[in-house]
C-alpha positions in Angstrom: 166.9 149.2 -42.5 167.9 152.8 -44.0 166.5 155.9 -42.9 165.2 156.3 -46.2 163.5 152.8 -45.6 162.4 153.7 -41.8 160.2 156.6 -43.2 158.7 155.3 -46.0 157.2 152.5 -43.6 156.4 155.0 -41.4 154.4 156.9 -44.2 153.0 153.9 -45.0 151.0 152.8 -41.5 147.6 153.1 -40.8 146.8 156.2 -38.9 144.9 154.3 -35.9 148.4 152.8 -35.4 150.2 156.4 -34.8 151.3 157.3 -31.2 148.5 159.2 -29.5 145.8 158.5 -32.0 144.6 155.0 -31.0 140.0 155.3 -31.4 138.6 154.5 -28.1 136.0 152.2 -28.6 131.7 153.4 -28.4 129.8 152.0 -25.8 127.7 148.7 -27.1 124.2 150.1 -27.8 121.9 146.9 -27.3 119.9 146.2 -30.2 116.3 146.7 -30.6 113.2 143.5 -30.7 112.9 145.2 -34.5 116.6 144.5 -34.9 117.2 141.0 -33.2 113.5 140.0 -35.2 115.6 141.6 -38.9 118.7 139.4 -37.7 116.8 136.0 -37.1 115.2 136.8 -40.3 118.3 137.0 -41.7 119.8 133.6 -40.7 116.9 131.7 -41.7 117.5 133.2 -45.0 121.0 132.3 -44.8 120.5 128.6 -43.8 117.7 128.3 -46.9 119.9 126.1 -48.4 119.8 123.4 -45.5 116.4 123.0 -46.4 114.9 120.4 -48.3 112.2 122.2 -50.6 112.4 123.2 -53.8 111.0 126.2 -56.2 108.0 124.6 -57.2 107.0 123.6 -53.5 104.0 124.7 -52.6 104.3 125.5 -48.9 101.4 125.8 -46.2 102.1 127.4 -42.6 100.9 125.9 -39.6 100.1 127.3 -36.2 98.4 126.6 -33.1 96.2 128.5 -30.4 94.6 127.5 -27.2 97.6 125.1 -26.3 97.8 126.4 -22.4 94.1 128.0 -21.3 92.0 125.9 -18.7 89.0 125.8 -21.3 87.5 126.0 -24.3 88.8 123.5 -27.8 92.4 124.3 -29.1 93.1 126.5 -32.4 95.1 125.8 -35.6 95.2 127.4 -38.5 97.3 126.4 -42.2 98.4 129.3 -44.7 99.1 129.2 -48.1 99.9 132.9 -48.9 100.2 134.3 -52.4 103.8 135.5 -53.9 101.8 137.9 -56.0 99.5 139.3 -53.3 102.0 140.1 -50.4 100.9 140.9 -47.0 102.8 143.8 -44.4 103.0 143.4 -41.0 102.9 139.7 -40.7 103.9 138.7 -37.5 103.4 136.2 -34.2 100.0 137.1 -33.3 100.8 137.3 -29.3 103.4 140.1 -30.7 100.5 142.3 -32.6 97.7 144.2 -30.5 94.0 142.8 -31.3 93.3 145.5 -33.2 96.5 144.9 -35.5 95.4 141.1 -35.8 91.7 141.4 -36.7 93.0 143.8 -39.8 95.6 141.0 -40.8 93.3 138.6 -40.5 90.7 139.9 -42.9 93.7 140.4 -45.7 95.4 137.0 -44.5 91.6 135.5 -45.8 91.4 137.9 -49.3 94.8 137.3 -50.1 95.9 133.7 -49.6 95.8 130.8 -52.4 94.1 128.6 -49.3 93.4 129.1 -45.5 91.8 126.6 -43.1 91.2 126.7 -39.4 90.2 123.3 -37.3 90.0 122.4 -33.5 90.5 119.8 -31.4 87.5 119.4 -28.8 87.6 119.9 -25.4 86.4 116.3 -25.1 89.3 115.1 -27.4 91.9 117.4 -25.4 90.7 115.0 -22.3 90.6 112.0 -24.0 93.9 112.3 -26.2 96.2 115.0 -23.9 96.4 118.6 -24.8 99.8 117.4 -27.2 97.7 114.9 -29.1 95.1 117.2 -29.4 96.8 119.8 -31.0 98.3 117.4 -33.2 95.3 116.8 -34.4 93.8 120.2 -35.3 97.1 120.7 -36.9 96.4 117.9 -39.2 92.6 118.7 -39.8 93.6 122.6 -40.7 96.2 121.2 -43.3 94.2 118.5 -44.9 91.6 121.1 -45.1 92.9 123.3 -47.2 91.8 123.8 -50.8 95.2 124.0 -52.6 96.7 120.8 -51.7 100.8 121.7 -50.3 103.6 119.7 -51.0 105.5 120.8 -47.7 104.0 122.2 -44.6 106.2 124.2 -41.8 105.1 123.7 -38.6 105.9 126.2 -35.7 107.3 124.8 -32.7 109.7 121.7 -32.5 107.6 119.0 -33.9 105.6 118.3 -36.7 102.0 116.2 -36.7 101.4 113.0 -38.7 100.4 114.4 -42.3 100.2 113.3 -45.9 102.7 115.3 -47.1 106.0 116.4 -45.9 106.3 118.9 -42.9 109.2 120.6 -41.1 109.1 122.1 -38.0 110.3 125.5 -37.5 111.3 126.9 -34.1 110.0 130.3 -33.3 108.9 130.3 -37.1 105.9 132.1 -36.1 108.0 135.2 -35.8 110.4 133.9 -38.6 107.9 132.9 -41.8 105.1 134.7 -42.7 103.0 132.2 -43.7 103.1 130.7 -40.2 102.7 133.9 -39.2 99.8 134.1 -40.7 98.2 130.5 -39.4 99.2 132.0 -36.0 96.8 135.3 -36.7 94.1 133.4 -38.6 94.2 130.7 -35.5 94.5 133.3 -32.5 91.7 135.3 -34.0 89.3 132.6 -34.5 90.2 131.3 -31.0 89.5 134.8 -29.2 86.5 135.4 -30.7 85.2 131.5 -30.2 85.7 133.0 -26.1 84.0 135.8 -26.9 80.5 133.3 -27.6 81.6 131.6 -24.8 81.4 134.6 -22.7 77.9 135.5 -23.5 76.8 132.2 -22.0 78.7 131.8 -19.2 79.7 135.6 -18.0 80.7 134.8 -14.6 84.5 133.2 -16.0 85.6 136.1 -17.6 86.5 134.3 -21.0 86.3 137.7 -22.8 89.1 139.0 -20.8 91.4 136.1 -20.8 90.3 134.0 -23.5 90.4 130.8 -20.7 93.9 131.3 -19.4 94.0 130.3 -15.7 94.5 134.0 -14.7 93.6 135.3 -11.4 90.3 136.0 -12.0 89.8 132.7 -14.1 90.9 130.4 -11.3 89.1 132.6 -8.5 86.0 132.2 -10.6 86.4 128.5 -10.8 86.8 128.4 -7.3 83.7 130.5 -6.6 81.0 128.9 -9.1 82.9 125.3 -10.6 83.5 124.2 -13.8 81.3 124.8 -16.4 81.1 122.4 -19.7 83.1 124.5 -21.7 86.4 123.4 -19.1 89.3 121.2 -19.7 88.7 118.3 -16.9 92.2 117.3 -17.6 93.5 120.2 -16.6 94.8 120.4 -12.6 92.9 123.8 -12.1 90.0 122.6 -13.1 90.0 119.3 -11.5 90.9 120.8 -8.4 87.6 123.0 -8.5 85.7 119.9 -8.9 86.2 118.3 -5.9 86.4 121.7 -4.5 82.6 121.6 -5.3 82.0 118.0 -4.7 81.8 117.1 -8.0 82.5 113.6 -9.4 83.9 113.7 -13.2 81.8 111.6 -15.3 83.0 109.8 -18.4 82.7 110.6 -22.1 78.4 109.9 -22.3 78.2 113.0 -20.2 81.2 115.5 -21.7 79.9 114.4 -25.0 76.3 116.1 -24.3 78.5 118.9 -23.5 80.0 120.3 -26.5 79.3 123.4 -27.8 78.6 123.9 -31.6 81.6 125.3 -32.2 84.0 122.2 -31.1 86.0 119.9 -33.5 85.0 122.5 -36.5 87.1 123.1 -40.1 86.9 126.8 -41.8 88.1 127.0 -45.5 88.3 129.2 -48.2 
């Protein structure tokens, strides 16, 4: 090569390349939940075209609450939200504060084409398993609905039998906003169902931890026993049963026990 030749490639290199004038890399700054939540965002957008709806679908969100708590029926809720009338701030309810999910709620109801909210019974949570139960709600909330959907999407990682077809989103309730908004419209019926509860039997706590076998929860149930409003199936609750020498009865008696508000449907 010419010396001619030898500077002109030299000319030509990238700067970063030059002798003493290599970047030393920035330190990784971890991302933050707002950033991670825009990314997953992102690759479900991306990996639209892997699923099997179309344009004119007419799609329904479906969420669940009440799955793990030692009493009370479980929750679910199915959205069909409105292109025209969009909603901010949707998210997984357990990710907004109370006060942040009764506002969303009340716009979630003005705004959608359709909402409904169902439960499964305590009774039917002991009869059927906390699974089949929730399986159940889910397929009450969607049948319920007033617009009739063509696909529903179904947070977790399996769908309930239902007349029309379904897909089940993992994490979805932090990744579509209409399940994001079955999750809010199911969470907030849930919490306020405890609420009532509370009023009648004050000694559990159910205002504090909506039936979740907390510290207090279980110490309660230790202290004063089940009460009718309590999953039977549920070890905790079994175990303060025969703690209190209580023999559990079959369905005559647990069906004289259920409240008003069990195995309900709301729709608009």
């Amino acid at each position: 090569m010419t010396e001619g030749a030898i500077k002109r490639a030299r000319a030509k290199a990238p700067a970063s390349k030059a002798a003493g004038n290599v970047a030393k890399p920035s330190a990784a700054k971890a991302p933050s939940k707002a950033a991670e939540k825009r990314a997953a965002r992102q690759i479900w957008a991306e990996q639209a075209g892997l699923l099997f709806e179309s344009p004119d679908d007419i799609v329904c969100g479906v969420d669940e609450a009440g799955r793990g708590p030692l009493a009370g029926p479980v929750t679910a809720a199915a959205v069909i939200l409105d292109p025209a009338r969009p909603i901010a701030g949707l998210d997984d309810s357990k990710a907004l504060s109370a006060k942040a999910r009764e506002a969303l709620y009340d716009l979630i109801v003005e705004r959608s084409l359709a909402w409904c909210v169902a439960s499964a019974s305590v009774e039917e949570i002991d009869s059927l398993n906390i699974l089949h139960a929730t399986m159940l709600a889910m397929r009450r909330a969607v049948e319920g609905l007033g617009v009739t959907p063509t696909l529903a999407r179904i947070d977790g990682n399996r769908c309930p039998v239902l007349p029309v077809r379904s897909e089940a989103v993992i994490g979805g309730d932090a990744l579509v906003p209409s399940i994001s908004a079955a999750s809010i419209i199911a969470k907030v019926t849930r919490d306020r169902l405890l609420l009532e509860l509370h009023e009648a039997f004050p000694a559990y706590g159910f205002d504090a931890h909506a039936g979740y076998g907390t510290a207090r929860h279980l110490a309660a149930l230790r202290a004063h026993g089940p009460c009718v409003h309590h999953r039977r199936s549920f070890a905790p609750v079994r175990d303060a049963y025969a703690l209190h020498g209580r023999i559990l009865s079959g369905a005559a008696s647990a069906a004289s026990a259920a409240g008003p508000d069990d195995d309900t449907v709301t729709s608009a």
